[in-house]
C-alpha positions as CSV (number, residue, x, y, z in Angstrom):
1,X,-31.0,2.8,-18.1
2,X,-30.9,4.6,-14.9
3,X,-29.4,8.1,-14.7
4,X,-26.4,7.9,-16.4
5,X,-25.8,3.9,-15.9
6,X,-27.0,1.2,-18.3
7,X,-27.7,-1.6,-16.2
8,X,-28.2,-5.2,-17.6
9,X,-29.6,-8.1,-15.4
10,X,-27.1,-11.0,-15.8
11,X,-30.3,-13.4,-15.9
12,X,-31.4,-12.3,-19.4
13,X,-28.7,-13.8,-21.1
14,X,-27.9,-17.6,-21.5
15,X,-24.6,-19.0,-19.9
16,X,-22.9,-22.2,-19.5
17,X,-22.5,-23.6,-15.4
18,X,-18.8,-22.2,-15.3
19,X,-18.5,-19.6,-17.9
20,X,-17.3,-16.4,-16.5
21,X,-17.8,-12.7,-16.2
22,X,-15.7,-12.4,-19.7
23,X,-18.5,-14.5,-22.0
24,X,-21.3,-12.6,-20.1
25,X,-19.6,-9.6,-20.9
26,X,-19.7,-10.6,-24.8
27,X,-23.1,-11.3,-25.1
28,X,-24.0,-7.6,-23.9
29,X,-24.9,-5.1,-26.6
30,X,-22.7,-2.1,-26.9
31,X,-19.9,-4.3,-24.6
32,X,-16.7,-5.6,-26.6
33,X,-13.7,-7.7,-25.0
34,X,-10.5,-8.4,-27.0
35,X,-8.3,-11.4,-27.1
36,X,-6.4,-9.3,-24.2
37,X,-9.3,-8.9,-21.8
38,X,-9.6,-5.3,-22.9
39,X,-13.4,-4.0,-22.7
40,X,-14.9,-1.2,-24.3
41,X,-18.4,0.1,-24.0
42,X,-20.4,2.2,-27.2
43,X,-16.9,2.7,-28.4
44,X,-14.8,3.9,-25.1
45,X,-12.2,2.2,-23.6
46,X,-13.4,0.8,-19.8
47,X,-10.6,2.1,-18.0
48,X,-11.7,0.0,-14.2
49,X,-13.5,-2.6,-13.6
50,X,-15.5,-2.9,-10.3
51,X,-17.0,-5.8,-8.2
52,X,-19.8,-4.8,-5.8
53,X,-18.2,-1.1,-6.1
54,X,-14.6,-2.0,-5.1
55,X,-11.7,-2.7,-6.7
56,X,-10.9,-6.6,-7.2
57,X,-8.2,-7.5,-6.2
58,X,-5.9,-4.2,-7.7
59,X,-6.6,-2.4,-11.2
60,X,-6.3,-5.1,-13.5
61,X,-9.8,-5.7,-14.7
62,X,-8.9,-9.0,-16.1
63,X,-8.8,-10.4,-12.5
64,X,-12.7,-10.2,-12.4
65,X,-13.9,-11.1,-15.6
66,X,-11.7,-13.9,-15.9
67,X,-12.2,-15.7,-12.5
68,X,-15.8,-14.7,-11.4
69,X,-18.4,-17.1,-12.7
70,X,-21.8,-16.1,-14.6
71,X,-23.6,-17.9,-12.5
72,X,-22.5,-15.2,-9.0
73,X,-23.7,-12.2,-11.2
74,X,-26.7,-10.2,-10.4
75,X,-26.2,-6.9,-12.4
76,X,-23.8,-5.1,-14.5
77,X,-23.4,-1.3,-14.5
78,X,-21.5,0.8,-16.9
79,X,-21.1,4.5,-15.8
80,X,-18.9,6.9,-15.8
81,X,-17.1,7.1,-12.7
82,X,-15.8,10.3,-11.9
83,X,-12.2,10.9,-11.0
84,X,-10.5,10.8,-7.3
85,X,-9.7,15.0,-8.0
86,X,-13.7,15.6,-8.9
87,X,-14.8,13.2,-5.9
88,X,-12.4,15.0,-3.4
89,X,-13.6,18.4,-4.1
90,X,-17.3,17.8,-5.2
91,X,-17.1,19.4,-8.3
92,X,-17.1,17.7,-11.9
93,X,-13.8,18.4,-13.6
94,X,-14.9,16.0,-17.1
95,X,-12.1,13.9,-16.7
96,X,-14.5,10.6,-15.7
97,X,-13.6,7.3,-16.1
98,X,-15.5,4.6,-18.0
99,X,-16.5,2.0,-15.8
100,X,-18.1,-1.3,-15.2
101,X,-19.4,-2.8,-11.8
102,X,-20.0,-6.3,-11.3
103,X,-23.0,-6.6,-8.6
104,X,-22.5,-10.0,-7.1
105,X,-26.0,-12.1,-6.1
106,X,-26.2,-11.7,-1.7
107,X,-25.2,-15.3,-1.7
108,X,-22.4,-15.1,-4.0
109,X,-20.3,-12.8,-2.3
110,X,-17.4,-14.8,-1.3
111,X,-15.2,-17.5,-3.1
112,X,-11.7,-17.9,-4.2
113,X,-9.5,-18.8,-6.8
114,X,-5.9,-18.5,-8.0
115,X,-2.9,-19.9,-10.1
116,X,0.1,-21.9,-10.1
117,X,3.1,-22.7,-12.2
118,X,6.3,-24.8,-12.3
119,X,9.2,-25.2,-14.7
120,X,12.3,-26.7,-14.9
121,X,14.7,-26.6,-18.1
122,X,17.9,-27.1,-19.3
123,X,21.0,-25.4,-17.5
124,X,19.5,-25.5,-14.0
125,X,16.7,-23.0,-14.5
126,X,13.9,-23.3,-13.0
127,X,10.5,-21.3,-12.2
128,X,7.8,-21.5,-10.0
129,X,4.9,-19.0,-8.9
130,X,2.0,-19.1,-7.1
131,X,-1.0,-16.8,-6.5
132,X,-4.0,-17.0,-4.4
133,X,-7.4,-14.8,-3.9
134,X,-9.9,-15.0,-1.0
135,X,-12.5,-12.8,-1.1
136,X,-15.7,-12.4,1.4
137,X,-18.1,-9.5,1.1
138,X,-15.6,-6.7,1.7
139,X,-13.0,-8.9,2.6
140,X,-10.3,-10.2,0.2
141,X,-6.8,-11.9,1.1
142,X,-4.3,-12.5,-1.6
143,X,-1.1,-14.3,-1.2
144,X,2.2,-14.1,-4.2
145,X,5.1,-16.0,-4.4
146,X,7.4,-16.0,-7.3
147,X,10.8,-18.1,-7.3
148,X,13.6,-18.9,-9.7
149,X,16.7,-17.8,-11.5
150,X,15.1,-17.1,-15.0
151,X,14.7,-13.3,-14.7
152,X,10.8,-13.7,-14.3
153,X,9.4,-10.9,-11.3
154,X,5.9,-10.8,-12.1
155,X,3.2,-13.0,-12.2
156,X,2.0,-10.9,-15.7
């Protein structure tokens, strides 16, 4: 514990070569993840999910604990996080937000990883999509592409 974070070094806990942030995350005490990906810490609802203090790749936490690896993890914080109203004006309003930060290892800090799908069915439907993450230290690139005549406009 330090201040108001608890911290937990990710090499005190046994992990498999390619697990990923998600089983890490399960092993903690006081940390619970869902079926969904949701994470709660003693009870509250983690509302953002960090990497290295930034957001990963947008506001869906899921996107780092589901395609970082164990093995890239140095740390990880939970603290409350106060919001972008108390942060602009200096002054706590008590309207924080729950919050985990993935430190990565200084060698770690860049990889990528993505997803892609194709269908075809009946009726001349068909569905492809595509997505792709780069990231380096600060630095992340992500390409989307979704096609087809089934309706879908999200990658979900």
């Amino acid at each position: 514990i330090n201040g108001d974070t608890t911290e937990y070094h990710a090499l005190s806990f046994q992990s498999n070569a390619n697990d990923k942030v998600e089983n890490l995350l399960k092993q903690l005490p006081g940390i619970s993840v869902d079926k969904d990906g949701k994470l709660s810490a003693q009870s509250q609802t983690i509302d953002k999910v960090l990497v290295d203090g930034q957001e990963f790749f947008g506001d869906d936490p899921t996107l780092a604990t589901r395609n970082i690896r164990t093995d890239m993890v140095d740390k990880i914080q939970v603290f409350e996080k106060k919001s972008d109203l108390a942060t602009l004006v200096g002054r706590n309003d008590g309207k924080g937000i729950r919050t985990i930060n993935i430190k990565l290892k200084a060698d770690k800090k860049k990889g990528y990883f993505g997803k892609t799908e194709a269908g075809m069915g009946t009726g001349d439907f068909h569905a492809a999509q595509l997505m792709g993450d780069y990231f380096n230290g600060q630095q992340r690139i992500s390409v989307y592409r979704v096609a087809g005549n089934n309706g879908a406009t999200s990658l979900n």
